[in-house]
C-alpha positions as CSV (number, residue, x, y, z in Angstrom):
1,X,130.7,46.2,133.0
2,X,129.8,49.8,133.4
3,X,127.5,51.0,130.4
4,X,127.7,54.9,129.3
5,X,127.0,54.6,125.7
6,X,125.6,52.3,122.7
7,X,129.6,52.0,122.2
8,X,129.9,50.3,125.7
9,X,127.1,47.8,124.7
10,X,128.9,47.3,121.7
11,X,132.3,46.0,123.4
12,X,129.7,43.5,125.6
13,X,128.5,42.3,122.7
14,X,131.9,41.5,121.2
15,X,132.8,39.4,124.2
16,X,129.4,37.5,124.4
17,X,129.2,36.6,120.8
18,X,130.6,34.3,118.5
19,X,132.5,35.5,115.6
20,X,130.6,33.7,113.4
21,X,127.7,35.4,114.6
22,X,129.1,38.9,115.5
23,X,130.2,39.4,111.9
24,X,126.7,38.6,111.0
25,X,125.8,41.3,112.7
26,X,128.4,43.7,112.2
27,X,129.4,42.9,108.8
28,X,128.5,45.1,105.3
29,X,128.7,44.7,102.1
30,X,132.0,44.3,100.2
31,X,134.3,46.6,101.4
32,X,132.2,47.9,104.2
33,X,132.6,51.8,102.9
34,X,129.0,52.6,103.1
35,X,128.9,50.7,106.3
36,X,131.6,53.1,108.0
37,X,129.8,55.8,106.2
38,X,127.2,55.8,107.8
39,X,127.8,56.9,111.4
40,X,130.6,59.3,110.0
41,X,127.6,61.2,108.0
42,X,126.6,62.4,111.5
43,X,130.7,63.9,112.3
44,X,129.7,65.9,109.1
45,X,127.0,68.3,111.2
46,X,127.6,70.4,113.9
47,X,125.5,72.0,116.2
48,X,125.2,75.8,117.0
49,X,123.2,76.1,119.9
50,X,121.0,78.5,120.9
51,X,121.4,80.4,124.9
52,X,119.0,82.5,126.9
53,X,116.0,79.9,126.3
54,X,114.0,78.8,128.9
55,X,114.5,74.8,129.3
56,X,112.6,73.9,132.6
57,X,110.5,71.6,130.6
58,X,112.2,69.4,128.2
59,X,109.9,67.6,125.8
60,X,111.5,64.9,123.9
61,X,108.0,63.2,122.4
62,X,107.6,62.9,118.7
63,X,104.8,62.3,116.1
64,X,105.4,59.3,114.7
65,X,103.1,58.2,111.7
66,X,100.8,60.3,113.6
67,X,101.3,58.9,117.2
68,X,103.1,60.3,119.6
69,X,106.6,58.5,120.9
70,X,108.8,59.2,124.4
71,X,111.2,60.2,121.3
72,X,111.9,60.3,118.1
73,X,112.7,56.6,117.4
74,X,111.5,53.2,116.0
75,X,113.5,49.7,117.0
76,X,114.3,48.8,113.3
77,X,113.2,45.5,111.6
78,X,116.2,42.8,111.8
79,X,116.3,39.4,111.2
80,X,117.3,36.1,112.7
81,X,117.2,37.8,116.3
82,X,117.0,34.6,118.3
83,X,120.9,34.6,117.4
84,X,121.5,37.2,119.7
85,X,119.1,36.1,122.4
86,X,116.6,33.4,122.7
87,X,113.1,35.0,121.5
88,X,115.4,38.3,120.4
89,X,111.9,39.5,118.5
90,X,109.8,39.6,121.5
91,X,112.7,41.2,124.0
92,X,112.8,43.7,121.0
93,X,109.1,44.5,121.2
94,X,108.9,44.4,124.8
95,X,112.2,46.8,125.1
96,X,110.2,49.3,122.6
97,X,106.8,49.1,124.4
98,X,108.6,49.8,127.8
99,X,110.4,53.0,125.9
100,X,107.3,54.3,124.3
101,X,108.0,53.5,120.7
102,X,107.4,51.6,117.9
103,X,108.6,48.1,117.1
104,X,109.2,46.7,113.7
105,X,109.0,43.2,113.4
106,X,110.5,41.2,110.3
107,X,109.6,39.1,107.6
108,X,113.1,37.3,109.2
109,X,111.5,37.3,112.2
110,X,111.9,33.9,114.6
111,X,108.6,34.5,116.8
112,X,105.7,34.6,113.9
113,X,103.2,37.6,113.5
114,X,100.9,36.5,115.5
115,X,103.7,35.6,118.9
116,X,104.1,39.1,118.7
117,X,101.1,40.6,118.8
118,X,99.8,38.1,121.4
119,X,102.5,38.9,123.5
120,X,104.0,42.4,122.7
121,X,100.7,45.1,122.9
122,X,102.8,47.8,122.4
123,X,103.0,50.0,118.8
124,X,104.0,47.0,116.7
125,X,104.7,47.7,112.6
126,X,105.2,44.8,110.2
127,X,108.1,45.0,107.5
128,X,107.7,43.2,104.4
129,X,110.1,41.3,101.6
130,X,108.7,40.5,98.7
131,X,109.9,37.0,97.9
132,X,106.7,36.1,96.5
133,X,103.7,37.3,95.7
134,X,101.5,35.1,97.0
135,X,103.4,34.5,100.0
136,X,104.2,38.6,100.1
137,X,100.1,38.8,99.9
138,X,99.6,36.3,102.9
139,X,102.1,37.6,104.9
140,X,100.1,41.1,104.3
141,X,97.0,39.3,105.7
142,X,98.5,38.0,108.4
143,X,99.6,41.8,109.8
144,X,96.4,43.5,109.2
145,X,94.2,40.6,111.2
146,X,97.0,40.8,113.9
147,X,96.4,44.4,114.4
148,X,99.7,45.1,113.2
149,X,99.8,49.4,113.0
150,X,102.0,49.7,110.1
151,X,103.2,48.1,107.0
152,X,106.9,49.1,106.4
153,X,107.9,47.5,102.9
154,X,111.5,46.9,101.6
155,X,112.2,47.1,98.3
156,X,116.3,47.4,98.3
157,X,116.9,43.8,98.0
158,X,116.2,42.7,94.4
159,X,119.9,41.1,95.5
160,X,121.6,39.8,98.4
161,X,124.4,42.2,98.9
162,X,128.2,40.3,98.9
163,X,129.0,39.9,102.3
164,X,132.1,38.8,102.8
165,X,132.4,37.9,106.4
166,X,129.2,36.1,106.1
167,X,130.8,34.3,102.9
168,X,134.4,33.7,104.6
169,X,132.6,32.0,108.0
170,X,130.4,30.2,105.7
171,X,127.1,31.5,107.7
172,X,124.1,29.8,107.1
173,X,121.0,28.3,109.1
174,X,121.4,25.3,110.4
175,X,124.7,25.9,111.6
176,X,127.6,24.1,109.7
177,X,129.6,22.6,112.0
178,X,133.3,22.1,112.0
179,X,136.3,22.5,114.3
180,X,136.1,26.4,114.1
181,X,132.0,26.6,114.4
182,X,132.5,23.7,117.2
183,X,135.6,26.0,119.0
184,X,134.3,29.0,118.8
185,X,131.1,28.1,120.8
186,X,133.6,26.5,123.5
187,X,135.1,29.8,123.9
188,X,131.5,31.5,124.5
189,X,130.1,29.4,126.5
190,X,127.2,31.9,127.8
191,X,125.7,32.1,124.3
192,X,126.6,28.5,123.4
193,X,124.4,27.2,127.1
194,X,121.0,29.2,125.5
195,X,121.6,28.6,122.2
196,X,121.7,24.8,122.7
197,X,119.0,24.9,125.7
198,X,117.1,27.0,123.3
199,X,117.4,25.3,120.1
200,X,117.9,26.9,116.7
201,X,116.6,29.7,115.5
202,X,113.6,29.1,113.3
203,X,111.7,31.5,110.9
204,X,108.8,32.3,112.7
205,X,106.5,33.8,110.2
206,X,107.1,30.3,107.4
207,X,105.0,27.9,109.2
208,X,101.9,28.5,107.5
209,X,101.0,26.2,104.4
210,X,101.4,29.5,102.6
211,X,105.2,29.9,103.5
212,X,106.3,27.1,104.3
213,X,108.4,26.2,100.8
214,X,112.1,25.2,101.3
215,X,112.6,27.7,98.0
216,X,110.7,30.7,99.9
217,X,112.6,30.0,102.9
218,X,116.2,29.4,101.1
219,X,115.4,32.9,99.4
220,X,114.4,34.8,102.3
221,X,117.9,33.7,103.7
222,X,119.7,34.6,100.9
223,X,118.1,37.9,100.4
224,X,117.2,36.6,96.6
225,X,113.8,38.4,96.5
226,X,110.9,39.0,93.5
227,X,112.7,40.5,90.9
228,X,109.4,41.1,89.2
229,X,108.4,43.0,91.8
230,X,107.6,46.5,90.6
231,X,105.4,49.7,91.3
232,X,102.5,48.0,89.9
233,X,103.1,45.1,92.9
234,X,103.7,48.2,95.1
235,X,100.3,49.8,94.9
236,X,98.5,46.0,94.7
237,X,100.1,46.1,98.2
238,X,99.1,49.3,99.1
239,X,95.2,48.3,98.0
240,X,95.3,45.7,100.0
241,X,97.2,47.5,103.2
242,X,94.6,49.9,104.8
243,X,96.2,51.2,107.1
244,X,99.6,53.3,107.5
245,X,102.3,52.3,104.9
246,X,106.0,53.2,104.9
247,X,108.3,52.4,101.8
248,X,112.1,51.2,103.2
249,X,115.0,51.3,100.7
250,X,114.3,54.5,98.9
251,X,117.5,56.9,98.4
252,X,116.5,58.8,95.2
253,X,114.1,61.7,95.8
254,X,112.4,61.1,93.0
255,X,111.2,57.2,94.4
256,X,110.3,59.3,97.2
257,X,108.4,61.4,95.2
258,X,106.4,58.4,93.5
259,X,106.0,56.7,96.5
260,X,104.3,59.6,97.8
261,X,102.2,59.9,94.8
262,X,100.9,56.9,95.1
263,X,99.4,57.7,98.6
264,X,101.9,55.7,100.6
265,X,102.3,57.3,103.6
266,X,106.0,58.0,103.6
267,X,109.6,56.1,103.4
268,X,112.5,55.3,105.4
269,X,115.4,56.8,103.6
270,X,117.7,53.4,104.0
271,X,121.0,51.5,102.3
272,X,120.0,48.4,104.4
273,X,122.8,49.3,107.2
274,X,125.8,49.0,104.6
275,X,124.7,45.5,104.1
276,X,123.5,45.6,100.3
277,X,124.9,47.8,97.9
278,X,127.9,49.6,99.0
279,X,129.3,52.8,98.1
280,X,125.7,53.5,98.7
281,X,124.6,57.2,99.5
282,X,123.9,57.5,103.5
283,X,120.6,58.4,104.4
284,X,121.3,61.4,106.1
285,X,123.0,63.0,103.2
286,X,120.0,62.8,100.9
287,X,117.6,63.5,103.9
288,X,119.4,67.0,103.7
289,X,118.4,67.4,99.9
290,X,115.0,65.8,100.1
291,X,112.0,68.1,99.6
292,X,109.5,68.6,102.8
293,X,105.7,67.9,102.4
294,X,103.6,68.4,106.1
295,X,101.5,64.7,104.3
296,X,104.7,62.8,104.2
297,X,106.2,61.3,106.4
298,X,110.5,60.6,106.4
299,X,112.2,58.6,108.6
300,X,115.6,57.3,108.2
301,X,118.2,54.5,109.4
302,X,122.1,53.8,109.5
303,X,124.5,54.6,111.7
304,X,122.4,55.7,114.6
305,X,125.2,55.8,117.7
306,X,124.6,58.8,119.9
307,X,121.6,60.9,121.0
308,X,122.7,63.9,119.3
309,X,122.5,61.6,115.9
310,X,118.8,61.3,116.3
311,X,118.3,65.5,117.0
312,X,120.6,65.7,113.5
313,X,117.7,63.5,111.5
314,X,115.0,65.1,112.9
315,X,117.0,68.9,113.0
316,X,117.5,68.0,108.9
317,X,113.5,66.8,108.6
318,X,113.2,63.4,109.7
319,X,110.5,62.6,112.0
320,X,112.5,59.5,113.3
321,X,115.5,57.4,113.4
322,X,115.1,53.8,113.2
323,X,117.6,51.9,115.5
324,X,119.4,48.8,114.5
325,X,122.1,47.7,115.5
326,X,122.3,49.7,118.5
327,X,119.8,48.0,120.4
328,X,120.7,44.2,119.4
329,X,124.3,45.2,121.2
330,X,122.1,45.5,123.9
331,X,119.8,42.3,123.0
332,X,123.0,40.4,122.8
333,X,124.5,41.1,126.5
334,X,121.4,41.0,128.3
335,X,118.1,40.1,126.3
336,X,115.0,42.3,127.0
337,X,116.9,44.5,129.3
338,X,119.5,45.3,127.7
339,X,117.8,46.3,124.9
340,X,115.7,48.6,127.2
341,X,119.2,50.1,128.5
342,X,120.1,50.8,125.1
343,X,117.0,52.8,123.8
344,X,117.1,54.7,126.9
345,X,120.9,55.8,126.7
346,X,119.5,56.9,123.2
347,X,116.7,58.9,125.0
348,X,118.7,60.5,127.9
349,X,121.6,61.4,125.2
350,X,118.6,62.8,123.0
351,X,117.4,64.8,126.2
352,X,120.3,66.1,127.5
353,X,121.2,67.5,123.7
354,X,118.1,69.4,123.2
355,X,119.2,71.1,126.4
356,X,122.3,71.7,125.7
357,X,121.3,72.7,121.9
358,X,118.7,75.5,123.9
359,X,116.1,73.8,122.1
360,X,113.4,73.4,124.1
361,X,111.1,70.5,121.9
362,X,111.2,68.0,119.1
363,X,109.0,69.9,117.3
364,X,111.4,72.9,117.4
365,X,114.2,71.3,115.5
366,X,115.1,72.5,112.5
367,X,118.3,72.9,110.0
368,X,118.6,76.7,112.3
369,X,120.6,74.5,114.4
370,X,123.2,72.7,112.5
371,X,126.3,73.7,110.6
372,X,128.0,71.5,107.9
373,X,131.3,70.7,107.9
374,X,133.8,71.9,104.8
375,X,133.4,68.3,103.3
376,X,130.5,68.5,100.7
377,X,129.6,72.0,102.5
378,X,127.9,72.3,98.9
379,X,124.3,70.9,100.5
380,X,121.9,73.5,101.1
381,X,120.2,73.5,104.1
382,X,116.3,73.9,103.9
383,X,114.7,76.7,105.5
384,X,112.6,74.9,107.7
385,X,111.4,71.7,108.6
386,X,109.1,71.3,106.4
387,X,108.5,73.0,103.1
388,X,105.2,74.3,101.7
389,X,103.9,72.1,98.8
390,X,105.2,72.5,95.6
391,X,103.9,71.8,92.0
């Protein structure tokens, strides 16, 4: 199969997969309208490039939570990986490490904490749900004596979103098997080999004393997290994280604004991929009305397809992209290296539009560059990257 794009990694994954397990991956909420709305925020911007600039050095790295990346991007946290491949968090980690970015691992993960950073020494960063708060507090632990660099928490799942492929193929772990489950791994019989040889994917990180009740582990599959959990429990997190923090979920700027208040170090503006509550504002749109401070950091995720998506986020302030589902299309057709082969289409596409935008470094983006669209051509544009402080 010749690869060009993340959409070419896509179709693999289509064919690999079973249904069961591709509309795990590919499903949203509901009616899927934030999920499609996502990528289509990006057809809403248009470049207008810049000519006569000297491009003989191209320089694609980023700052990222105050390290530099080959680019602006960070593989997103996702859960249940060992679905797509056998160990799916570590060829995640690896995949990132060999692209010179960072790597989120989740609370989902199937490798625990610990796999990771024993055998992953690239930039890894540890995402949080809150089922409990003990358990949320152990879990903590557990990342800051790994080494883990930084603390991403998500706070957009007080509820499992009502997914209705999921619902319809009756998707659970273990496996329920009847003649569909049982035919449809007949007809993939490349996936159905490792799964079985393989075994079933586990949750890595629930195999402590701490973590290892059935109800934590039934909740964490159900999304049905602490619905105490508040911005008091936030900043007990924060005292006990010291090092980088990032807030995941947040869509209203004045969350933001808290969060930022509260000396977290920034948020990823995020409707959980479509997959929670739909209808949903994109990230991208409320990334263009967001205030800029130069101490907070923004990054965003959701619908991430192209190269030129990532110079968009970072032309309308964000300092990266997080990167889903592109790179599991990649996980699912060929493990570690086809992850790798997805982040750096991502990278080359993100090269070749800074050249083609005239622009000759990340840290040159700004809105200067983009036009919107006549649909909600209402946004203002910032003036620059980043705004001066205000009261």
């Amino acid at each position: 199969m010749m690869v060009l794009s993340i959409a070419d990694l896509q179709r693999g994954a289509h064919n690999v997969l079973p249904s069961m397990v591709r509309d795990y991956l590919e499903g949203g909420a509901q009616d899927e309208r934030t999920l499609h709305a996502n990528p289509a925020a990006y057809r809403n911007w248009q470049f207008m490039p810049r000519r006569l600039v000297a491009l003989n050095d191209i320089q694609t790295q980023a700052k990222i939570m105050g390290d530099t990346a080959a680019f602006p991007a960070v593989v997103a946290p996702t859960g249940l990986n060992a679905l797509f491949w056998p160990e799916g968090d570590l060829a995640l980690a690896r995949a990132a490490q060999r692209s010179q970015i960072p790597f989120t691992l989740s609370t989902a993960s199937s490798l625990s904490i610990e796999d990771i950073a024993q055998q992953a020494q690239g930039r890894n960063w540890f995402q949080l749900y809150v089922i409990e708060r003990d358990l949320a507090f152990d879990l903590v632990s557990r990342a800051r004596n790994a080494g883990y660099e930084c603390l991403v928490v998500t706070v957009d799942v007080v509820a499992n979103g009502k997914r209705e492929r999921d619902l319809r193929n009756q998707f659970a772990l273990p496996v329920r098997y009847n003649w569909r489950t049982l035919w449809d791994g007949v007809s993939h019989p490349a996936w159905s080999w490792r799964y079985l040889r393989h075994g079933l994917p586990v949750l890595g990180n629930f195999n402590t004393p701490a973590a290892r009740s059935p109800a934590a582990r039934a909740a964490l599959l159900s999304r049905a997290m602490d619905r105490t959990f508040t911005w008091e429990t936030l900043e007990q997190i924060r005292q006990q994280w010291p090092g980088k923090m990032l807030v995941k979920g947040v869509l209203h700027p004045q969350d933001a604004a808290r969060c930022r208040q509260m000396g977290i170090d920034g948020v990823v503006l995020s409707n959980h991929g479509g997959r929670q509550l739909d209808d949903a504002c994109t990230a991208l749109d409320i990334l263009a009305q967001l205030p800029r401070f130069k101490d907070f950091n923004v990054l965003i995720d959701g619908g991430v397809r192209r190269g030129s998506d990532i110079a968009k986020a970072v032309a309308l302030g964000a300092q990266a992209v997080m990167i889903g589902r592109a790179a599991l299309y990649g996980l699912a057709c060929k493990g570690e290296d086809g992850a790798y082969q997805a982040l750096s289409l991502l990278h080359d596409e993100y090269r070749d539009t800074l050249l083609q935008l005239g622009c000759p470094a990340t840290s040159q983006l700004g809105p200067d560059y983009l036009h919107r669209t006549a649909i909600n051509n209402h946004i203002q544009l910032p003036e620059s990257r980043f705004c001066m402080e205000s009261a």
